[in-house]
C-alpha positions in Angstrom: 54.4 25.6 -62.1 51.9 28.2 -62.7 48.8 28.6 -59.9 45.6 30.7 -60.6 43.1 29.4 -58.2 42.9 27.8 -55.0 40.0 26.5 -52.5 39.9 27.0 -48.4 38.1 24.2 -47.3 37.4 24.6 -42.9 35.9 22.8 -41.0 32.3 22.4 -40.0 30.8 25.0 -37.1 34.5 25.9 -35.7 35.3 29.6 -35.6 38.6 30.1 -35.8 38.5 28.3 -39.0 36.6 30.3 -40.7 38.3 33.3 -39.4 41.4 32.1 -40.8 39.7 31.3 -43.8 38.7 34.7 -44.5 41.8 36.2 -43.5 44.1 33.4 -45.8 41.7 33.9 -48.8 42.4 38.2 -48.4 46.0 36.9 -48.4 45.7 35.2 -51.3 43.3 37.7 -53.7 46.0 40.4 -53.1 48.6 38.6 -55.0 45.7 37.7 -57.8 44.8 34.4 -56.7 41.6 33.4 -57.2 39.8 31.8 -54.2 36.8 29.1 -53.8 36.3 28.7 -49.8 34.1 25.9 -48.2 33.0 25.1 -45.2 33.6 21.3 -45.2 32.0 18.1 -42.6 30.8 14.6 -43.0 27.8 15.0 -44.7 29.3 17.5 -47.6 32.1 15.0 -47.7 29.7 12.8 -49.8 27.9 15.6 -51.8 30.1 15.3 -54.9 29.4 11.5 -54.9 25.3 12.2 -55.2 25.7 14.9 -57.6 25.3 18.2 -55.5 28.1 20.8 -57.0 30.6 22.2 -54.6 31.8 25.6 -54.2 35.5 24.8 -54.7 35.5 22.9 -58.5 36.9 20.1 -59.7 39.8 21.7 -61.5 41.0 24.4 -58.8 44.5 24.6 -58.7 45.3 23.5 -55.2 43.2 23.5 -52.1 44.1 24.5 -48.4 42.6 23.0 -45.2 42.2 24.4 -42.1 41.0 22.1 -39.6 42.1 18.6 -38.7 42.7 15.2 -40.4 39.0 14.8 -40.5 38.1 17.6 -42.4 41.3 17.3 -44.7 39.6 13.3 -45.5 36.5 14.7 -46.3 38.0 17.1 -48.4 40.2 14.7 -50.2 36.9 12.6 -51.4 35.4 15.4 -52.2 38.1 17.5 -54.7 41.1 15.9 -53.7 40.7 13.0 -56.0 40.6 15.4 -58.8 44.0 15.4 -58.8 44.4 19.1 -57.0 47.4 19.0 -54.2 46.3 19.6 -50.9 48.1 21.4 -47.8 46.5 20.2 -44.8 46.9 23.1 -41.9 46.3 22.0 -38.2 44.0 23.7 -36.0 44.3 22.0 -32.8 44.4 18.1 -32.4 46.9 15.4 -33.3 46.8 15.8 -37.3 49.2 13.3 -38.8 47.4 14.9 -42.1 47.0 18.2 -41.0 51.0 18.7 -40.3 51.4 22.6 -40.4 51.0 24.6 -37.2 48.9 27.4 -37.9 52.1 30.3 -37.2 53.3 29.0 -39.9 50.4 29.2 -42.3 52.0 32.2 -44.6 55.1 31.1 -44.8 54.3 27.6 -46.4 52.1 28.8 -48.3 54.3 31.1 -50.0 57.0 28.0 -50.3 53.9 26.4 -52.3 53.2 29.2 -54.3 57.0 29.7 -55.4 57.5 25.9 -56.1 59.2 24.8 -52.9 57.6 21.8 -51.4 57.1 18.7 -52.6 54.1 16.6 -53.6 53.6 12.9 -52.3 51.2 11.2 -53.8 49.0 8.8 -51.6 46.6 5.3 -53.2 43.2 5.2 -52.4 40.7 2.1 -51.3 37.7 2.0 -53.5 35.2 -0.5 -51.8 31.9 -1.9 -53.4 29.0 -3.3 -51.7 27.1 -6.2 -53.9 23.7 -7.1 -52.7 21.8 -9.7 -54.7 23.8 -9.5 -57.6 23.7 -5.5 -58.1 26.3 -3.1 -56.8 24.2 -1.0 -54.2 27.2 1.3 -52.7 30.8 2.4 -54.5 33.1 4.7 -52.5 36.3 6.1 -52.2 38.2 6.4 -48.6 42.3 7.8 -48.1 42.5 6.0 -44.3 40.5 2.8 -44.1 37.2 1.0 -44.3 35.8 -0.7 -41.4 33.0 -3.4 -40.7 32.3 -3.4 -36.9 29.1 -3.7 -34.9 26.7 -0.6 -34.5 25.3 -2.5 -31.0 26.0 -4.8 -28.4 26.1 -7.7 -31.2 28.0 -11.1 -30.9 31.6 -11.2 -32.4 30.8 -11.0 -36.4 32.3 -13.5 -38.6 34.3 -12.6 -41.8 35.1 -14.6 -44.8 37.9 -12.9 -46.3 39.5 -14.1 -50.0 42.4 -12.3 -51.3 42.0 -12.9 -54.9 39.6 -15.0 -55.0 41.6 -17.4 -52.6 40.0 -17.9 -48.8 42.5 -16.1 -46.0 40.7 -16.8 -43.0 37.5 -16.1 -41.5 37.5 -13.0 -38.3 35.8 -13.1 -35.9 35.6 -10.2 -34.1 34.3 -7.0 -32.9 35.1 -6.6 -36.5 37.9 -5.9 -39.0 40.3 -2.7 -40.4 41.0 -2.3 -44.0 43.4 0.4 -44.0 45.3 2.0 -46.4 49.3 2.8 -45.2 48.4 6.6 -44.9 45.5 5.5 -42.7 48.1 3.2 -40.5 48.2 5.6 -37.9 44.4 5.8 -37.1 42.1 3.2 -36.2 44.7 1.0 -37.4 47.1 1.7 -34.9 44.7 2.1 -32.1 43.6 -1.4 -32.7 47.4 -2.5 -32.8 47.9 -2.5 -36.6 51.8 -1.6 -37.6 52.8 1.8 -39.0 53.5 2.0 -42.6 55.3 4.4 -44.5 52.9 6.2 -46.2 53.7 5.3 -50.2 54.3 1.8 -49.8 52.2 -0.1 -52.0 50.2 -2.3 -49.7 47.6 -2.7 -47.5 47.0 -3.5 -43.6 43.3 -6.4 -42.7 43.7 -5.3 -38.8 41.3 -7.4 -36.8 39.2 -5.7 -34.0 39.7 -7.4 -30.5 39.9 -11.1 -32.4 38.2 -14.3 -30.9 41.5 -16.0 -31.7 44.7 -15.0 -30.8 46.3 -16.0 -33.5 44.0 -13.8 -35.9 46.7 -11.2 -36.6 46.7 -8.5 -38.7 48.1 -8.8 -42.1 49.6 -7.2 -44.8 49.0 -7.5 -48.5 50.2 -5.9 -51.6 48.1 -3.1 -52.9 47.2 -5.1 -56.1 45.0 -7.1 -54.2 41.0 -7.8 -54.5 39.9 -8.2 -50.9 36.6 -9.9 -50.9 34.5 -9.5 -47.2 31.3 -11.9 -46.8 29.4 -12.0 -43.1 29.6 -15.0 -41.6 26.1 -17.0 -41.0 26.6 -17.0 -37.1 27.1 -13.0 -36.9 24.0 -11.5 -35.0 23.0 -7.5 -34.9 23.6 -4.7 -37.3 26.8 -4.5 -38.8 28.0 -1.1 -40.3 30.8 -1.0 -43.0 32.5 2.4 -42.1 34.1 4.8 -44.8 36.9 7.2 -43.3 35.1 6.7 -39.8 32.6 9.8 -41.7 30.3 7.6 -43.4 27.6 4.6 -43.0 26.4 1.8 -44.6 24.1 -0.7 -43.1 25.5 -4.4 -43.9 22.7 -7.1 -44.8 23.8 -11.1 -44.8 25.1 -12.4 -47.6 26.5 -9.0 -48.6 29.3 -9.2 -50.8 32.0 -6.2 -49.4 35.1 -6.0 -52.9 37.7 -3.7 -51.8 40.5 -2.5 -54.3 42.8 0.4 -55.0 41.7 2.7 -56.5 42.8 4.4 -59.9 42.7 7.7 -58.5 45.4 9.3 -55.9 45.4 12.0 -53.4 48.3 14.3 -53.5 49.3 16.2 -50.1 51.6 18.6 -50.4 54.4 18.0 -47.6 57.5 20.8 -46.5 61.2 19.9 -47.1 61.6 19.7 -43.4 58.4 17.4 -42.7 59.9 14.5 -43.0 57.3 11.2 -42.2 59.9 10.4 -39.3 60.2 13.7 -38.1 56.1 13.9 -38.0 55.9 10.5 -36.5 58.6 11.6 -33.4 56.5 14.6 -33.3 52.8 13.7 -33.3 53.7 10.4 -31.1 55.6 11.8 -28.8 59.2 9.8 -29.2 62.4 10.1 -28.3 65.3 11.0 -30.2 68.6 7.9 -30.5 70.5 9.6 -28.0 67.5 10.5 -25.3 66.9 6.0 -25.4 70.4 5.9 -24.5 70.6 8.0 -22.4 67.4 6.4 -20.5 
């Protein structure tokens, strides 16, 4: 595979990102790369979807982030979806997305450009707010979409259909749609399982439920999930996108969640396995060390 281009995306107001930004983009102009580099945070993540142009285009070739998962999600809504493979580069944090330790920036990078790692493609959610019979808010996440309470509200109530069929109502401080690449965020903190990251479902997590027996629940990624607000839920509710962006919920607000026909592809090393990030970033033990304790 031939590469031309590439786009440094860093994050936000952080200076030793953009210091390795400039110094990566030299690296990559003296072997007759082109570069497009891009300082990247919430509120750019969402530029693309209003029509603003960004600095690194649609069709660059692949794109390298330097930052943390949070930059590397905005900049998967933002070019990612285009189909451009993205290597996610850690710059201090946990980073189950952002896997590569910055020592060993160059030496990946030179992997990628000779062909050597692989490419794992990951689904997207694409959610849809109707209000009143129109479609008021479309979006794209790669972790998860939440509806939770902006104040000190009651619990919330939510109607939830899969398929047009009724699942259950929530109630709760509210409730995680998540896609299995977004399993190990506000997912798990809320006590959602892991996932491997390409299976084909999704994860309804429920945020400090009512009931005990509201569990969360996993459904295949073929699924409509349909999201009303219960008639007894009191305060502003917020419908969350990638824990960047914020959408005010009325009542009566129909929330349609879906996959989405677009992908995000993340480049991933030979020796990264999932397993080998999940001892890693989590902190476990190797077979023989649970034995042995």
């Amino acid at each position: 595979m031939s590469f031309s281009s590439v786009g440094i995306i860093y994050k936000h107001h952080y200076e030793p990102a953009r210091r390795e930004a400039g110094k990566l983009g030299d690296w990559f102009r003296k072997r007759g790369i082109a570069v497009y580099s891009e300082e990247m945070n919430a509120d750019d993540a969402v530029k693309d979807d209003l029509g603003t142009s960004s600095i690194v285009p649609r069709d660059v070739d692949w794109v390298v982030v330097l930052g943390g998962d949070g930059t590397l999600l905005g900049a998967a809504r933002r070019v990612g979806r285009y189909g451009a493979p993205i290597l996610g580069v850690n710059l201090g944090g946990l980073g189950f997305l952002t896997c590569i330790p910055l020592n060993q920036v160059y030496s990946v990078v030179q992997t990628m450009i000779d062909g050597g790692l692989h490419v794992e493609s990951r689904v997207m959610l694409e959610t849809r707010v109707i209000r009143e019979g129109s479609e008021v808010i479309r979006f794209q996440v790669l972790n998860d979409v939440v509806i939770n309470k902006s104040t000190l509200a009651r619990i919330i109530d939510l109607d939830v259909t899969i398929d047009n069929e009724i699942l259950t109502t929530f109630r709760a401080d509210g409730l995680i749609i998540s896609t299995p690449t977004g399993s190990t965020a506000y997912n798990l903190s809320a006590g959602g399982p892991i996932l491997y990251p390409t299976v084909e479902s999704f994860i309804l997590t429920p945020i400090c439920p009512f009931t005990l027996t509201n569990r969360p629940i996993i459904v295949p990624d073929t699924a409509l999930i349909g999201i009303r607000m219960g008639r007894e839920s009191e305060g502003t509710v917020v419908l969350t996108f990638d824990g960047q962006v914020g959408f005010d919920l009325h009542h009566d607000d129909l929330v349609e969640i879906h996959k989405s026909r677009e992908k995000i592809n993340l480049f991933r090393p030979p020796d990264q396995s999932y397993f080998k990030i999940l001892r890693t970033k989590l902190m476990w033990g190797g077979a023989t060390q649970l034995i042995d304790d």
